[in-house]
N, C-alpha and C positions, 0 to 999 in steps of 0.2 A: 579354886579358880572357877568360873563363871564356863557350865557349858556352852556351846555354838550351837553345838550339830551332834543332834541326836537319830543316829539309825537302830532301828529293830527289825528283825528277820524280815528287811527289803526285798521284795522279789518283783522283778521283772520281765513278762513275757512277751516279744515280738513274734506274731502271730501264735505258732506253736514253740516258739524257740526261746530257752531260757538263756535271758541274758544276763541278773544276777540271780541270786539262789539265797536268800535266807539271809542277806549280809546284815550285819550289824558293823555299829562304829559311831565313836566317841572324840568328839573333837573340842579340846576347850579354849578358851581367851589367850589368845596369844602365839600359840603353837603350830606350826609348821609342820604339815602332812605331806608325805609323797604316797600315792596312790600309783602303784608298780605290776605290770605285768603286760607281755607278750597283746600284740594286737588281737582284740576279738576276745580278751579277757573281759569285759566289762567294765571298764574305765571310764570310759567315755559316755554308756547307757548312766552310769553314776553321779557322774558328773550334771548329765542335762534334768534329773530329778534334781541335783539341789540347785541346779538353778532355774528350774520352775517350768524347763521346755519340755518336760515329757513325765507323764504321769505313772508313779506304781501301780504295780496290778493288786500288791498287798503288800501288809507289815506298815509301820510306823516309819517317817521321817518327818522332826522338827527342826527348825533352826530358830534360833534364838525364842524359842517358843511358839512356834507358825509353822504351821505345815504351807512347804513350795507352792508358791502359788503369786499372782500381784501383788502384797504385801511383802514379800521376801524380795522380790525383785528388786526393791526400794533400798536395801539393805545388803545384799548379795552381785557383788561384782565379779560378770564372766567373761571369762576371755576363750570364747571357742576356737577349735583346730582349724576353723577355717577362715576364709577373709569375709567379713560384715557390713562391708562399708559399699556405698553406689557411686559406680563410676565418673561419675559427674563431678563426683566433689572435691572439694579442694581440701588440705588438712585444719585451717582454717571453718570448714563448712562441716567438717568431722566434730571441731571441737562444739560448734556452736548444737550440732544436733545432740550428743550429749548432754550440754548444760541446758537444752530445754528437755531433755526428755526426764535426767534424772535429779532430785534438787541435793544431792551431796558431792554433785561432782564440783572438783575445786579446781578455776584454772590457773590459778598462779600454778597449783602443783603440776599440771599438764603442759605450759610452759618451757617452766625449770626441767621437765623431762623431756620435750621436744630438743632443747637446747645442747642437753646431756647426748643425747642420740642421734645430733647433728643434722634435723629435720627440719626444714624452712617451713612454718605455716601455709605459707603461696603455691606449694605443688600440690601437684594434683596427684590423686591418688593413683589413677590408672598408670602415671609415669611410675611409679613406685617399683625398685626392687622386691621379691619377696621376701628380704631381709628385712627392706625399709617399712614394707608394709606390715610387720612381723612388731619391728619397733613400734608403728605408730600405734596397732591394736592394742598393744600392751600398755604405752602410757595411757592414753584412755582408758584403759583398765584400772590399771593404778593411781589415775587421778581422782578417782570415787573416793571420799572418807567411807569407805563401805565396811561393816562389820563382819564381814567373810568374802574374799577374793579365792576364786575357784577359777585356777588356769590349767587348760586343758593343752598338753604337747606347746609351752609356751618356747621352746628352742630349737625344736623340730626342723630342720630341713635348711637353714638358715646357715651361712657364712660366716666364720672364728670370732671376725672382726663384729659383726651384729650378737651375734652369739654372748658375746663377753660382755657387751653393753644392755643385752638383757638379762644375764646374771646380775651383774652388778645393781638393776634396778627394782631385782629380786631379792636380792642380798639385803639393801636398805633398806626397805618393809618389814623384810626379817625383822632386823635390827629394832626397829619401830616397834614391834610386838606385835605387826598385827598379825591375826589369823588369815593362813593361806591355808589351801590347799592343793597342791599341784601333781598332775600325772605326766611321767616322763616314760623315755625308754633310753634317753640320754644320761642316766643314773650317774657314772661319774662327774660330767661338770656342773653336777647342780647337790649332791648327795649331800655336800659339808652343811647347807641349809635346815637338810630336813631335822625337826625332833622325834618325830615318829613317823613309821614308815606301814604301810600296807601292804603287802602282797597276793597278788589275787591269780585266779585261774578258774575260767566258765562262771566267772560269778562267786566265786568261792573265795573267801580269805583262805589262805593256807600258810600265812603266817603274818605276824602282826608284832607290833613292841616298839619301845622306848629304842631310836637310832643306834647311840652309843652303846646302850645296854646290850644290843645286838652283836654290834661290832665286839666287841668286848666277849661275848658267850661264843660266837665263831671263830671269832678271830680271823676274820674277813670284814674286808669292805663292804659295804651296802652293795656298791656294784659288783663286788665277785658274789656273794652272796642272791643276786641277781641271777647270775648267769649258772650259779649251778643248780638252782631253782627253775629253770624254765632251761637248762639242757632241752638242746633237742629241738624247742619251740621257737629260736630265736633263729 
């Protein structure tokens, strides 16, 4: 299998303050990463290297042979924890700024997702629930033919009913083969996804592996396997 995403003792410092430490990680074509641990683990500082918003301080990260930067951006589809979008706009003026900004984004497929998530093109964003606006971030995300889709807390905070319909749209992807990788702290409704999972703390893998093979060695679930891992922190 074709690597993606290659890390070598990644480290990164805010100010004086280490956010990862030495991480490495191996992501190949097709596979499905959950990227797991307690807030202020380093999740998040992770996530915005690979997708090209925030620079290492050292160690190696490639993706698909590039180090993060304008070229990966081209290729690399993100869906950050937060809302992205200018209040002015309509979902319709969402799509259009992605399809000029990136040239893989497809709109039939953000459509066919709008549809699925019960979202009229003609609202405006600012009227949006944070569920609704939860869904529209994500189809936009997922309507990129992108070679690496990196979602950050994509179920987070979000209503059963939105919740289910961004699984499911996670789920298809899956299916699809493409390469995700995704940080949760939701670990049971989304864990059947992952193929391999990371667990981190201060920047630290502290445990890594093949999903099932885990499940299987514990004889726990990803999410219990979670929680008695980060005892205490949660």
């Amino acid at each position: 299998m074709t690597t993606i995403l290659r890390a070598s003792n990644l480290t990164k410092f805010y100010n004086n303050k280490l956010a990862l430490n030495n991480f490495s990680l191996e992501v190949k074509e097709g596979e499905v990463l959950g990227i797991l641990g307690p807030n202020g683990s380093g999740k998040t500082t992770l996530l915005k290297i690979i997708a090209g918003l925030h620079q290492k301080s050292s160690g190696d990260i490639t993706i698909c042979g590039e180090e993060p930067g304008l070229k990966t951006k081209g290729f690399v589809s993100f869906l950050p924890d937060v809302n992205f979008l200018y209040k002015w706009m309509k979902i319709k003026d969402a799509k259009d700024f992605y399809k000029d900004f990136f040239d893989d984004f497809n709109e039939k497929t953000f459509l066919e997702l709008l549809d699925f998530m019960n979202l009229n093109p003609s609202q405006k964003v600012v009227d949006l629930s944070k569920g609704m606006k939860e869904k529209l971030n994500l189809a936009l995300t997922l309507a990129r033919d992108a070679k690496l889709y990196v979602l950050d807390e994509p179920i987070g905070g979000v209503d059963p009913v939105a919740r289910d319909q961004i699984l499911n749209s996670i789920i298809d992807k899956a299916f699809e083969k493409k390469t995700i990788i995704i940080t949760t702290q939701l670990v049971r409704d989304i864990e059947a996804v992952f193929d391999k999972v990371v667990f981190i703390s201060e920047g630290n893998t502290i445990l890594s592996g093949n999903a099932e093979e885990l499940r299987s060695e514990k004889k726990m679930s990803i999410e219990e396997i979670f929680k008695d891992l980060y005892r205490g922190e949660l």
